[in-house]
N, C-alpha and C positions, 0 to 999 in steps of 0.2 A: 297374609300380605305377600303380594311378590317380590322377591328377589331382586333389589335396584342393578341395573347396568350399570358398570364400571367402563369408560371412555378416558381416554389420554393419561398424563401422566407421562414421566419418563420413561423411554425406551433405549437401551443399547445400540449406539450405535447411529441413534437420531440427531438431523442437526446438522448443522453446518461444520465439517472438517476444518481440525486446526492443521495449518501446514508444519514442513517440518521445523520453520525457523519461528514458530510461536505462533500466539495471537495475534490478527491485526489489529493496530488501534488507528480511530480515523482522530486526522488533524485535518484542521482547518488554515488555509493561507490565502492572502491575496498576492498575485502573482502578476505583472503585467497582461492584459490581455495579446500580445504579441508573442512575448513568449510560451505562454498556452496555446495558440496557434500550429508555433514552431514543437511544441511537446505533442498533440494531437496529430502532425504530419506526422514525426515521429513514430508512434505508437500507433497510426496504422498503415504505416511501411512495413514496421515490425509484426504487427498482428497481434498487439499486447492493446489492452483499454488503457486509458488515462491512469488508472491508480498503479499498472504495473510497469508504466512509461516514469512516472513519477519515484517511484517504488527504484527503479533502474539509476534513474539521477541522481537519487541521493544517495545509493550504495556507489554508485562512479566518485560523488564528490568524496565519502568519507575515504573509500582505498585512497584516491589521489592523496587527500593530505594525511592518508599514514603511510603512506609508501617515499616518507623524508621530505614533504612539501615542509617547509620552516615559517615560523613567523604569522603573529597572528595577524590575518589580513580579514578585511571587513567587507562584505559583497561588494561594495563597491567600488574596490580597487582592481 
């Protein structure tokens, strides 16, 4: 009987790269379409896609409020 071929399987190395700051995980949001507009100018001014325009937003909003913003305020204040 011949010998079956062996195909795939794990390979070293294979695969999509985790970056240095972890895995990404996707979230889901509804966002005004306006300001999606203003995020998509953004991000290709900058030459970043959506998720790393977004990705950018929300690493600005968390420094902002640990860099001594006080008090919990609610998006829409």
């Amino acid at each position: 009987m011949a010998k079956k071929k062996q195909r795939g399987g794990r390979r070293e190395g294979a695969g999509r790269k985790v970056s240095p700051e972890g895995r990404a995980v996707v979230v889901v949001a509804s966002i005004p379409c306006g300001l999606v507009e203003q995020l998509d100018a953004l991000a290709e001014k900058r030459g970043w896609n959506r998720s790393q325009a977004v990705t950018e937003a929300v690493r600005g909003l968390l420094k902002k409020r640990s860099s001594g913003e006080k008090g919990n305020r609610t998006p829409s204040e």
